[in-house]
N, C-alpha and C positions, 0 to 999 in steps of 0.2 A: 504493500500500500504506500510506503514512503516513494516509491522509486514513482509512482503515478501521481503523488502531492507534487511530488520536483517537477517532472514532466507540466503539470497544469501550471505552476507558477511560471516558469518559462512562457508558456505560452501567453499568459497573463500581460511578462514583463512586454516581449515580442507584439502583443496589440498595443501596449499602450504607447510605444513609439510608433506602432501606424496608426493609431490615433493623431498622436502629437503630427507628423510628420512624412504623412505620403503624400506620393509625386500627386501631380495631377494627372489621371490619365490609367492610376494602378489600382486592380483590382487586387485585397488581400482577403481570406478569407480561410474559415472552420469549416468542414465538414464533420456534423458529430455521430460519426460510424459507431462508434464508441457502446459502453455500458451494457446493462444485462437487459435482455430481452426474453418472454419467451418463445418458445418452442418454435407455435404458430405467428406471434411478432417478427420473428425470423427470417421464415419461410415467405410471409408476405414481404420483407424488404425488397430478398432477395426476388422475388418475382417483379418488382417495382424498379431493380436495378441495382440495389446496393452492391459494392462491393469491397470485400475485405481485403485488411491490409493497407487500405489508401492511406497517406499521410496525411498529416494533422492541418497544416497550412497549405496553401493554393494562393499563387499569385499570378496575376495576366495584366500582363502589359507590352503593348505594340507588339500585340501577337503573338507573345512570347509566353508559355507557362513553364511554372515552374513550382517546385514542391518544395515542404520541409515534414521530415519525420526528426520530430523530439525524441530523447531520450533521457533519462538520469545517467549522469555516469557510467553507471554499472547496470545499463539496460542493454539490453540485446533485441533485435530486431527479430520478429518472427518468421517465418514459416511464407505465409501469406503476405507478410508487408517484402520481405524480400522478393517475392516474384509479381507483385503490383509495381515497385520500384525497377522491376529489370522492365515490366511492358512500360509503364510512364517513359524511360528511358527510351527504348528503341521507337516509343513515337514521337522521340524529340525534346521532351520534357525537360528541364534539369531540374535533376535533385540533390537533396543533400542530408543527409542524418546528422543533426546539429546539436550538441550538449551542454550548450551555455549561451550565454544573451551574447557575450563578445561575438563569435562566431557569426550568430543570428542576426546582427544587425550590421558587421563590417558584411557580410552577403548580401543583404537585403540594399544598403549602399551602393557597393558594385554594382549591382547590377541596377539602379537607377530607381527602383522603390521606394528610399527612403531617402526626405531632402538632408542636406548639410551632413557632417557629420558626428557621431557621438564620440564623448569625453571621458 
């Protein structure tokens, strides 16, 4: 449970400078794939389109998407999130398994997402 607290505060910190601080022009965004569902909850997603393994963040701009899968530290990537991240990939996607806010926001910089830069 701690390793999924770290994971959400991240993602926390990671909105509230795209809050503060995106381009104009950039789409950033949650998908919440997430949480306990039942059985038939499930089944109906997945007929709806869900799919597992998608990363946590989605961002699009000038045609560009691109992903982030969160992790704690000492988190490992599953099963399902690794083979959602090899298709994202080969259809052009970038992504990145990211474990701390530094990382997450000199990315999101780079690549033109987030204005100026953090201190």
């Amino acid at each position: 449970m701690k390793r999924r607290r770290l994971e959400q505060e991240l993602q926390k910190t990671i909105f509230a400078h795209v809050a503060a601080r995106a381009t104009r022009g950039s789409v950033i965004l949650h998908t919440p794939n997430g949480g306990f569902r039942s059985r038939a909850e499930a089944a109906i997603m997945a007929s709806l389109g869900i799919k597992r393994g998608l990363p946590d963040i989605f961002g699009l701009r000038a045609g560009e998407l691109i992903a982030i899968e969160l992790k704690s530290p000492t988190g490992r990537l599953s099963k399902h999130q690794c083979e959602t991240i090899a298709e994202l990939t080969a259809a052009g996607c970038m992504v990145r398994v990211i474990d701390n806010i530094d990382d997450a926001v000199a990315w999101l910089e780079k690549l033109g997402f987030l204005k100026g830069r953090a201190q």
